[in-house]
Backbone as a chain_set.jsonl record, in Angstrom:
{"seq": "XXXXXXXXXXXXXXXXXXXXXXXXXXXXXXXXXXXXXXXXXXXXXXXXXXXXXXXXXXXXXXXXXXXXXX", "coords": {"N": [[-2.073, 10.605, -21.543], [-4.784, 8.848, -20.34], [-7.948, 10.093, -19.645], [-9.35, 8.902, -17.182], [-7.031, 7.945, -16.111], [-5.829, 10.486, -15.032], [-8.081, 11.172, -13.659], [-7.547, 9.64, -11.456], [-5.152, 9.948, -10.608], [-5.044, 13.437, -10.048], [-6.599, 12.353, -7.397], [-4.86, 11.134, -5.535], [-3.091, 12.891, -5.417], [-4.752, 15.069, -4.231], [-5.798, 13.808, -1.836], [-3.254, 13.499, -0.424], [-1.967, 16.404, -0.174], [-1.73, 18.565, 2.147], [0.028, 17.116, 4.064], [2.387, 16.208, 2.842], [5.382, 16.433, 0.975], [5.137, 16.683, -2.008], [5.574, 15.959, -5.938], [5.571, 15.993, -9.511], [6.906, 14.353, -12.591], [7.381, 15.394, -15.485], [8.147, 13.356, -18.738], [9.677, 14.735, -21.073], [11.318, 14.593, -23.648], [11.789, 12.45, -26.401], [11.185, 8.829, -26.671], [9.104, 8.345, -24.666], [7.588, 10.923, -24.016], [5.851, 12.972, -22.62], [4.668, 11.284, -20.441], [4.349, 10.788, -16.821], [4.819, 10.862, -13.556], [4.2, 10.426, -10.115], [5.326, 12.078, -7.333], [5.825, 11.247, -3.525], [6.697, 13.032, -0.811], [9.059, 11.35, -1.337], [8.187, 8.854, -2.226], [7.354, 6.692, -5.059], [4.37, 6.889, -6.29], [2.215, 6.534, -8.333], [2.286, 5.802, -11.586], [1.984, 6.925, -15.15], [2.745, 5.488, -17.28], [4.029, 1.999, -16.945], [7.975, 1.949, -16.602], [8.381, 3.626, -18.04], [10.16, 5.533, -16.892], [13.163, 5.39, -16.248], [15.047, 2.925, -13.653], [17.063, 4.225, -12.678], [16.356, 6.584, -13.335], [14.2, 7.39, -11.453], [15.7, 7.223, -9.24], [17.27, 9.229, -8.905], [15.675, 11.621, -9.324], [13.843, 10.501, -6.714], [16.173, 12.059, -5.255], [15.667, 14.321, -5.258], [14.864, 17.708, -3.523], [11.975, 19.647, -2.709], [12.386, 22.516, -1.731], [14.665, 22.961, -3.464], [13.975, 23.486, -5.882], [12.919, 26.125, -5.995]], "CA": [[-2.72, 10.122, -20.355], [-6.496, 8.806, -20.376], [-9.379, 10.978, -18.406], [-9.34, 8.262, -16.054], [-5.572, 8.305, -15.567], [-5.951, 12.066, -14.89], [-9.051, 11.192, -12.385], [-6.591, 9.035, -10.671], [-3.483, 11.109, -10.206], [-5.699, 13.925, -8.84], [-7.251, 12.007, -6.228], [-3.988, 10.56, -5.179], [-2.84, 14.327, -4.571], [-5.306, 15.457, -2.921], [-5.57, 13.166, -0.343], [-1.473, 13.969, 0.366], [-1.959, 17.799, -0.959], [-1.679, 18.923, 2.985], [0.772, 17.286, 5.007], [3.498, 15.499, 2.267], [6.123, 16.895, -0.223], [4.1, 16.37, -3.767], [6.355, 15.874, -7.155], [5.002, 15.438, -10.568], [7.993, 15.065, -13.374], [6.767, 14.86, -16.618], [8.971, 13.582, -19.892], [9.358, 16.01, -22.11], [11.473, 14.331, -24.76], [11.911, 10.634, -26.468], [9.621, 8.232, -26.835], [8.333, 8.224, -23.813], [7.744, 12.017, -23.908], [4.278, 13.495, -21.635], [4.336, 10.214, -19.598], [4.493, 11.484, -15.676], [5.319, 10.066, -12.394], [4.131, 10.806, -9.036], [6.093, 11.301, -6.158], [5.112, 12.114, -2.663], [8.101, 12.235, 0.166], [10.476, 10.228, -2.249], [7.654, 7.561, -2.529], [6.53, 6.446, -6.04], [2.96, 6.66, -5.742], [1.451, 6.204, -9.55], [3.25, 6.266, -13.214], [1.163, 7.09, -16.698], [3.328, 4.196, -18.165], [5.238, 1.688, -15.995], [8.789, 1.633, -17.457], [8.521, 5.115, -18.871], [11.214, 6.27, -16.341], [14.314, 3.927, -15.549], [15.43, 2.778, -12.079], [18.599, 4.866, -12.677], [16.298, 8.341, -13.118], [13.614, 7.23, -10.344], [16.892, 7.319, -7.855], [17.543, 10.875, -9.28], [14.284, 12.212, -8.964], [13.772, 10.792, -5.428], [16.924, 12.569, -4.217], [15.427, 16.078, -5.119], [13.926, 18.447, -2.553], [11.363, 20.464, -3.531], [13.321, 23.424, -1.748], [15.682, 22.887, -4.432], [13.471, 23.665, -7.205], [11.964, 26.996, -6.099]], "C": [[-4.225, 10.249, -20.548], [-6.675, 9.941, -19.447], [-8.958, 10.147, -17.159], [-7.96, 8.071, -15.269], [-5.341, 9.26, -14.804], [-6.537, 11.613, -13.429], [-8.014, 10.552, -11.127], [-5.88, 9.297, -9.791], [-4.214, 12.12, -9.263], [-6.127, 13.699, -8.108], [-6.125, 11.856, -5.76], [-3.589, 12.226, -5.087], [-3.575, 14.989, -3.737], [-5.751, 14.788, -1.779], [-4.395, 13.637, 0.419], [-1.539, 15.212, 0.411], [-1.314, 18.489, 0.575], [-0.354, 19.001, 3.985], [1.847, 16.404, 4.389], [3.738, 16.337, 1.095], [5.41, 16.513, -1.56], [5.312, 16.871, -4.458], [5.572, 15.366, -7.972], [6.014, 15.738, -11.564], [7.244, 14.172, -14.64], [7.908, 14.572, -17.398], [8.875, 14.289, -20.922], [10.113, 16.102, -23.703], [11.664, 13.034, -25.038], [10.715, 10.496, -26.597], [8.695, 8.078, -25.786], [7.795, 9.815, -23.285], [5.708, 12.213, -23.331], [4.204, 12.446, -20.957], [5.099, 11.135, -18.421], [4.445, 10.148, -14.813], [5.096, 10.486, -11.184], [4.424, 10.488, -8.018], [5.989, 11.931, -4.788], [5.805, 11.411, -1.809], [8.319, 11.296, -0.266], [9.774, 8.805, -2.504], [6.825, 7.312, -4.01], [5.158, 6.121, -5.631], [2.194, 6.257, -7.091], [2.503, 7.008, -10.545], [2.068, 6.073, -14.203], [1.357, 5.548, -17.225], [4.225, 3.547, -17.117], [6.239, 1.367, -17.126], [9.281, 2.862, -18.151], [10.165, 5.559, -18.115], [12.266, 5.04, -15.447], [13.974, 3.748, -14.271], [16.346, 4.18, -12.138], [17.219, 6.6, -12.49], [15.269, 8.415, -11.867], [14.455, 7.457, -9.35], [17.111, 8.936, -7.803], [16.782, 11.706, -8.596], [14.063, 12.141, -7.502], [14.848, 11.444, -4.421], [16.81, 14.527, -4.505], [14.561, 16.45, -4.234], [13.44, 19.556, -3.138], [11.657, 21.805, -3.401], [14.473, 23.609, -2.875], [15.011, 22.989, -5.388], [12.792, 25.299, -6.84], [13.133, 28.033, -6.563]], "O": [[-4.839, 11.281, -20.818], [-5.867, 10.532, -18.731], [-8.309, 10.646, -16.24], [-7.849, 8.054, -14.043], [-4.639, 9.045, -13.817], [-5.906, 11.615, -12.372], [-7.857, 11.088, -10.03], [-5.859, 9.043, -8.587], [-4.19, 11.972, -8.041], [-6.431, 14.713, -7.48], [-6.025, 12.912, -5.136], [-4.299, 12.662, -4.181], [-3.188, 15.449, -2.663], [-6.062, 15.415, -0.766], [-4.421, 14.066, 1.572], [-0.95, 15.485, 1.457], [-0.251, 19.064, 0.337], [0.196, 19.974, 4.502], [2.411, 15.707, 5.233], [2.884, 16.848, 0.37], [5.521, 15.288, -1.61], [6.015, 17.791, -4.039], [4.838, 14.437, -7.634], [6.3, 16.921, -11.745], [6.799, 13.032, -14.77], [8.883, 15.265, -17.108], [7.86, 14.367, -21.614], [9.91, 16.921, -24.599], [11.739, 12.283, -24.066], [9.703, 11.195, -26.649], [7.546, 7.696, -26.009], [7.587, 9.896, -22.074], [4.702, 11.618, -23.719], [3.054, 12.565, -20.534], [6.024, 11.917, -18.64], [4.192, 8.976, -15.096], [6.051, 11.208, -10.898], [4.22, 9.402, -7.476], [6.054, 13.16, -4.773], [5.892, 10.193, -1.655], [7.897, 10.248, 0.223], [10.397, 7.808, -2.869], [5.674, 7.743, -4.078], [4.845, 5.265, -4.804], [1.329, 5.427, -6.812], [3.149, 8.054, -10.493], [1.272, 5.145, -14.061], [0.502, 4.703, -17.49], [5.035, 4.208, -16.467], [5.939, 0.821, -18.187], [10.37, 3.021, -18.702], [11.146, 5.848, -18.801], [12.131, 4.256, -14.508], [12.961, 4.19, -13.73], [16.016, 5.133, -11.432], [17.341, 7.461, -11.62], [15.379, 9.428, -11.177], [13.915, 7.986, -8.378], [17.104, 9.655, -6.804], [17.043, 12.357, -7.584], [14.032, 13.183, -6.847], [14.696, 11.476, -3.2], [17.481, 15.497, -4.153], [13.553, 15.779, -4.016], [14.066, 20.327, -3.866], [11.448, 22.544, -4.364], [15.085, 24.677, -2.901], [15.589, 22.319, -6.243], [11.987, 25.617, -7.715], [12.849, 29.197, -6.847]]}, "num_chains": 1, "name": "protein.A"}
C-alpha cells in the first residue's frame, strides 16, 4: 500500500473513529497477501486492491461483530 493509500484509509477512520463499528482485515497469505479492506458497520468503505477479496469473503467478513473478536 502507497503513502497516499495509507493517507487515505486514515482519514476515512477517523472521521467514523467515534460513533461506527471500524474493521480493517488484512490478507495475510496468496497473492494477494498485505492488501486490506475497510469496513465500517458492515459497509465497504475503501480496498488497497479492488478484487483482492472475493464477493464470497466480503459476505463473511461483513457478518462479523467486532464483539466477536475480542
Amino acid at each position: 500500500m502507497t503513502g497516499r493509500g495509507q493517507e487515505e484509509l486514515y482519514k476515512k477512520i477517523a472521521d467514523r473513529m467515534k460513533s461506527h463499528t471500524n474493521m480493517i482485515y488484512t490478507i495475510v497469505s496468496g497473492k494477494c497477501t498485505g492488501e486490506k479492506l475497510y469496513m465500517s458497520d458492515g459497509s465497504i468503505l475503501w480496498e488497497s486492491k479492488a478484487g483482492a477479496f472475493t464477493e464470497e469473503w466480503k459476505e463473511i467478513l461483513r457478518g462479523i461483530k467486532a464483539t466477536e473478536l475480542t
